[in-house]
C-alpha positions as CSV (number, residue, x, y, z in Angstrom):
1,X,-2.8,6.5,12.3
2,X,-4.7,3.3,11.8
3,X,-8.6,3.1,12.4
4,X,-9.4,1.8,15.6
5,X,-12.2,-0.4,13.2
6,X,-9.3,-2.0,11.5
7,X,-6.9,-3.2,14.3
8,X,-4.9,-5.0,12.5
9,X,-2.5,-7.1,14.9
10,X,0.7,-7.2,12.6
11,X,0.1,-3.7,12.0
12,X,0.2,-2.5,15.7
13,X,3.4,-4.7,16.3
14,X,4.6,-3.3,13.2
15,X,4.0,0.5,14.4
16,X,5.2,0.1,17.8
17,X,8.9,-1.5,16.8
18,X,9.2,1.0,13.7
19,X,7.9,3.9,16.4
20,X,10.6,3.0,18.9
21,X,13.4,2.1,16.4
22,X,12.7,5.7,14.6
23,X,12.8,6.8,18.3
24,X,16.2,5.3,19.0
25,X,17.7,7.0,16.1
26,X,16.9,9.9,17.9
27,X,13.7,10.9,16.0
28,X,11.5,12.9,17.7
29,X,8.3,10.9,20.0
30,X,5.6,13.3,18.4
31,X,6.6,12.8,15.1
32,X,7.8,9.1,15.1
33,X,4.3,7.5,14.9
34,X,3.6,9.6,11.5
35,X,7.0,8.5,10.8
36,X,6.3,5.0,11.2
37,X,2.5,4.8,9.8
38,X,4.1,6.3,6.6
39,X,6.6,3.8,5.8
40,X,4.0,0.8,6.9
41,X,2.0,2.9,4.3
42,X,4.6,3.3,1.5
43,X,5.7,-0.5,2.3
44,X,2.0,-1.7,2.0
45,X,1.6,0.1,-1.5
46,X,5.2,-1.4,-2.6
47,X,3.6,-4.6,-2.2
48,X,-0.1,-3.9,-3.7
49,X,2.1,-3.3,-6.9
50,X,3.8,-6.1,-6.5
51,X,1.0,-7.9,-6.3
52,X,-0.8,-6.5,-9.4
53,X,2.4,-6.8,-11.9
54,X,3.0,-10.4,-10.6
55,X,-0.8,-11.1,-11.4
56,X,-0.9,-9.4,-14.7
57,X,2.1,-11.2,-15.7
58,X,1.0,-14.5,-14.6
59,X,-2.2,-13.7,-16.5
60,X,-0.2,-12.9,-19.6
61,X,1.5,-16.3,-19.6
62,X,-1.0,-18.7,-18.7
63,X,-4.7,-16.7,-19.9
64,X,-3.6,-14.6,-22.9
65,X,-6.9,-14.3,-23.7
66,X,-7.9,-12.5,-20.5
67,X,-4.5,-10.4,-20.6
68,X,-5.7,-7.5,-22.4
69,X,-8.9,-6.7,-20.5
70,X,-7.0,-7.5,-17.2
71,X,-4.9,-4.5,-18.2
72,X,-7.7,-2.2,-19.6
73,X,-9.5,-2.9,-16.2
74,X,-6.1,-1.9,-14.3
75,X,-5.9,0.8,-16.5
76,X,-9.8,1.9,-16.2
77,X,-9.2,1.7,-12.3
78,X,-6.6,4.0,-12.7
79,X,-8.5,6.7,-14.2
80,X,-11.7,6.4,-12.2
81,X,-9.0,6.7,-9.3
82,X,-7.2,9.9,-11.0
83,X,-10.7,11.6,-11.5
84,X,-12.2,10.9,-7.8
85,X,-9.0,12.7,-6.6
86,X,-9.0,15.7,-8.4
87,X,-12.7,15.8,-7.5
88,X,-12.0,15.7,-4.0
C-alpha cells in the first residue's frame, strides 16, 4: 500500500474510510485495502491529468509562445515513460 517513507496524513485517513466503507458493502477485509489504495491511486492520476491539461491550456492562452514546447516536453515525457516500461 503506501510507503511507510511517505505517510502522507490525508492519505491514511483516506485509506482507512475507503477500507471500511468498501468493508461495509460487504467487501472482503483482505482485499479491501488493495481495493481502496487502487481507487486513491486511479483518483490521484484523474487529477495529475487534470492538472497537466488545465496547465497546458492555460499556457496556450496566456504564453503561446511557450505552448508548443510545453506539449513536445509532455509529449517527450510520455515516450521516455513508454520505453522505461517496456524495458522493465
Amino acid at each position: 500500500m503506501f510507503s511507510d517513507k511517505v505517510a502522507d496524513p490525508v492519505k491514511q485517513a483516506a485509506l482507512s474510510a475507503l477500507t471500511a466503507a468498501l468493508e461495509a458493502q460487504g467487501h472482503p477485509s483482505e482485499y479491501a485495502p488493495f481495493m481502496a489504495t487502487t481507487i486513491i491511486f486511479q483518483a490521484d492520476l484523474d487529477l495529475r491529468n487534470a492538472q497537466i491539461s488545465r496547465l497546458a491550456g492555460w499556457l496556450k492562452q496566456e504564453h503561446p509562445e511557450v505552448y508548443p514546447d510545453a506539449l513536445s516536453l509532455i509529449e517527450s515525457t510520455r515516450e521516455e515513460f513508454e520505453k522505461r516500461v517496456r524495458q522493465g
